[in-house]
N, C-alpha and C positions, 0 to 999 in steps of 0.2 A: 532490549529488543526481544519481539516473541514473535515465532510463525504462527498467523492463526489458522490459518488454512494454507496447505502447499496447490500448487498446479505446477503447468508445463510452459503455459502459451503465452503470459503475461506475467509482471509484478506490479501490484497495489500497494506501493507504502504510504501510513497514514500515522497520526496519533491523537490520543483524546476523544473527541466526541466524532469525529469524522472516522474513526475505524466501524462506528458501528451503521452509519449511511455504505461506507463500501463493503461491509457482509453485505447491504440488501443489490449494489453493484455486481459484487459475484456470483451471486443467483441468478439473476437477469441475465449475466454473458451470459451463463452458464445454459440455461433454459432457453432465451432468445439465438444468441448466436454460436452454441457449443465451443465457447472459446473457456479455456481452462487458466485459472487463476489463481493466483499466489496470493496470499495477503500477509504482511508485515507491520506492526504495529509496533514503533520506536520506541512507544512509553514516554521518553521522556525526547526534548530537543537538544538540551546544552547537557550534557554530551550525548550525542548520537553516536551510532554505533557503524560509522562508514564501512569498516572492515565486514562487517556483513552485510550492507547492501548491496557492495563489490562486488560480495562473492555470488547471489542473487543465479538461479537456477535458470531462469529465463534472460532473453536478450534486450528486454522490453521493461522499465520501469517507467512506471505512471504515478506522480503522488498528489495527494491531495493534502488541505487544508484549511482550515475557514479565516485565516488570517487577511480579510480584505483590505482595509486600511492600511496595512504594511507590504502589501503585492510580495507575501512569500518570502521578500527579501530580510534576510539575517546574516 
């Protein structure tokens, strides 16, 4: 797991090819709606690192993925 960028207002967890769609995500809050963002990139899925998305600065996680065929579910 790596912080790519911290904020205050939200958390973005992501991994693989979708951490780099939500860097172009956090700009946009960022500039559009001055909302401050967290970004978290898992690396890797089996094992994820729950202990630190627990512990997660803001109140608010949001994650992304492009797993359509499988709706997310693991």
């Amino acid at each position: 797991m790596v912080y790519v960028l911290t904020g205050s207002d939200v958390t973005l967890v992501g991994w693989g090819t979708e951490v780099h769609v939500l860097r172009d995500v956090v700009q946009m809050a960022q500039d559009i709606l001055q909302v401050s963002c967290e970004l978290i990139d898992l690396c890797t899925i089996l094992p994820w690192d729950v202990d630190t998305v627990a512990k997660v600065q803001t109140h608010l996680i949001i994650t992304a993925c492009n797993f359509c065929l499988t709706l997310s579910i693991f």
